[in-house]
C-alpha positions in Angstrom: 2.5 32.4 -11.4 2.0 28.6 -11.7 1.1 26.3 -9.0 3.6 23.7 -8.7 2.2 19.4 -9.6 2.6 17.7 -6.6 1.8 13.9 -5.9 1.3 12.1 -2.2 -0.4 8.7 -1.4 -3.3 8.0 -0.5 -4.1 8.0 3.3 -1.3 10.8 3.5 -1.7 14.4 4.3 -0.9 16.9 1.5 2.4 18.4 1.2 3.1 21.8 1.3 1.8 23.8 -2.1 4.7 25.5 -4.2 4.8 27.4 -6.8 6.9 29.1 -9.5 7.2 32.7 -11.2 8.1 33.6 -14.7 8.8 37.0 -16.7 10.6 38.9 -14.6 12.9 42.0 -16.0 15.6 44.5 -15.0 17.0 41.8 -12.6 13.9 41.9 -10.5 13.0 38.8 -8.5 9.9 37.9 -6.5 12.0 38.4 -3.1 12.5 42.3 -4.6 9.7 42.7 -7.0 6.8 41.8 -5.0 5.1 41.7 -1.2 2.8 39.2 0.0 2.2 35.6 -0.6 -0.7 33.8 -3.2 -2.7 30.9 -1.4 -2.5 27.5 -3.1 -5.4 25.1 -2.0 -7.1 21.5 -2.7 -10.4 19.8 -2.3 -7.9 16.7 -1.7 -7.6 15.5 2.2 -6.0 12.6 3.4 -9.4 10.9 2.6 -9.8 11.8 -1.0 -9.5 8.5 -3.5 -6.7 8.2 -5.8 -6.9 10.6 -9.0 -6.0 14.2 -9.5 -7.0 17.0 -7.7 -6.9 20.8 -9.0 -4.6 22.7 -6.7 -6.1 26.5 -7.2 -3.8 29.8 -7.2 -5.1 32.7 -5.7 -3.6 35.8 -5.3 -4.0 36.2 -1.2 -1.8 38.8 0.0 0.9 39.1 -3.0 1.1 42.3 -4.7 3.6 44.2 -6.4 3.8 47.5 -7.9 5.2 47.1 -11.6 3.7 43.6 -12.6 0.3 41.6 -13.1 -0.2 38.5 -12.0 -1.7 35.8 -14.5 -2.1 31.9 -12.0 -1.9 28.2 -13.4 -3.8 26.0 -11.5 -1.2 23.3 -10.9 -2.2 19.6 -10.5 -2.6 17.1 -6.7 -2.0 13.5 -8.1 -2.9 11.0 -5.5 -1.6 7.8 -6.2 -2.7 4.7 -4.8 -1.2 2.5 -1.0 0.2 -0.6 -0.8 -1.1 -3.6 0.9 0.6 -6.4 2.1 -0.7 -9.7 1.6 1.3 -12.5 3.6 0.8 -16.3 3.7 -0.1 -17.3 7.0 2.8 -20.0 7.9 1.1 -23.5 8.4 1.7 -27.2 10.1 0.8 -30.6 10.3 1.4 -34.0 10.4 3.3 -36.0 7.4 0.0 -38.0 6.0 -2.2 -35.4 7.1 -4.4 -33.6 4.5 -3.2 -29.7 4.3 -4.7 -27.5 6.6 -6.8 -24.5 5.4 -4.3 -21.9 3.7 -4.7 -18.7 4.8 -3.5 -14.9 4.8 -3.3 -11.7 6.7 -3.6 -8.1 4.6 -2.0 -5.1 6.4 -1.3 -1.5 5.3 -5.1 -0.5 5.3 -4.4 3.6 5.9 -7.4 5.5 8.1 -10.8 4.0 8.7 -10.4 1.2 5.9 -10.8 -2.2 6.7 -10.7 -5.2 4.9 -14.6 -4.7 4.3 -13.0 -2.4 1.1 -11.4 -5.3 -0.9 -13.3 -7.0 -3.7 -12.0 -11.0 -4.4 -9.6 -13.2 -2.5 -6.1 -13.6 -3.1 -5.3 -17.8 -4.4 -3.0 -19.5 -2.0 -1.2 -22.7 -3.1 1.3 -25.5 -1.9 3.5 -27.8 -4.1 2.9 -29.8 -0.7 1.0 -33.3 -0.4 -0.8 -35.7 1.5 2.4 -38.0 0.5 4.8 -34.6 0.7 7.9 -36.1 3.0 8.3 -34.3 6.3 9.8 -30.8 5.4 9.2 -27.2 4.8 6.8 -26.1 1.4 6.3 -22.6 0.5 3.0 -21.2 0.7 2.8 -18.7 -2.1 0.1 -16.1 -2.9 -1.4 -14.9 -6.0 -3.5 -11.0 -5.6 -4.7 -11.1 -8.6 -7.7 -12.0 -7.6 -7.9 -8.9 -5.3 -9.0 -5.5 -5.9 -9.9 -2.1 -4.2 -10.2 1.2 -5.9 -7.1 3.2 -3.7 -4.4 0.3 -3.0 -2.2 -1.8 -4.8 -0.8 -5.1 -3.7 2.1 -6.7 -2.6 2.8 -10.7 -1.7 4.6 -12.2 0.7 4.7 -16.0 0.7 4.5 -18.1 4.2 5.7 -22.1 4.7 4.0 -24.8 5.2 5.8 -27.6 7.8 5.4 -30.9 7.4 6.8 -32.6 10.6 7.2 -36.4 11.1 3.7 -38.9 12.2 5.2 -40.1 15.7 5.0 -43.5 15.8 3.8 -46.1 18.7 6.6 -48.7 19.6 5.4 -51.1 22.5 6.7 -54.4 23.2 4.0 -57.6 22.9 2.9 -58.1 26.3 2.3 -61.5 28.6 5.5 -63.2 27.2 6.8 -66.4 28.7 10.0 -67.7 28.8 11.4 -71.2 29.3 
């Protein structure tokens, strides 16, 4: 009896344990062969950092009259989350400097916080002081970013650059002959 490999993400409960049965004879199954049920466990919980975990077979309540029972550990692969990383979208003024790019991380799974990631993501715009009023794409570069149980994703923002409003008075104290 072998204990099925399973994989889940991190943050995420374990699924229910499985497993298989081999070496049957005489058209025996393990619905008509045997009574009873093994007990599959982990040390994994929805805690546990990515990596494998051993998933243990033990023979609980399962018996049967005309067979042994040999059990394969079978394998818990938890594999890492994904965080989002998204350009916080900006304005200002044509002939203004840029204003401080930023970003927002969501997707942190349990107690985690942002306190977990090591490095800062790079945030960059093709825009200008001298950048004609439009829209610039922030984009963002994670590389910079790590944490042992997540990987990344990025989402870019936009930077708008809206039109300087400009004073038109007329002189004042005119005269007129």
């Amino acid at each position: 009896m072998t204990a099925d490999d399973q994989s889940r993400g991190y943050g995420s409960a374990n699924p229910a344990f499985t497993s298989a049965v081999a070496g049957f004879v005489n058209g025996d199954t393990l619905d008509s062969a045997t009574t009873g049920e093994p007990v599959l466990a982990t040390t994994a919980d929805d805690a546990s950092a990515i990596g494998p975990y051993p998933i243990s077979i033990d023979p609980g309540t399962l018996a049967a009259d005309n067979y042994t029972f040999a059990f394969v550990p079978g394998t818990l692969t938890v594999t890492p989350a994904v965080l989002t990383v998204t350009a916080d979208d900006q304005s200002r003024v044509y002939g203004d400097a840029n204003p401080l790019l930023t970003c927002t991380v969501t997707g942190f799974l349990g107690h985690d916080t942002a306190a977990v990631l090591t490095g800062t993501p790079l945030l960059a715009t093709s825009a200008t002081v001298t950048s004609p009023a439009d829209t610039y794409t922030i984009t963002v570069d994670v590389s910079g970013l790590s944490t042992p149980n997540y990987l990344f994703t990025a989402t870019g923002g936009t930077l708008t650059v809206t039109p300087r409003p400009l004073t038109v008075a007329a002189d004042s104290n005119q005269t007129k002959v």
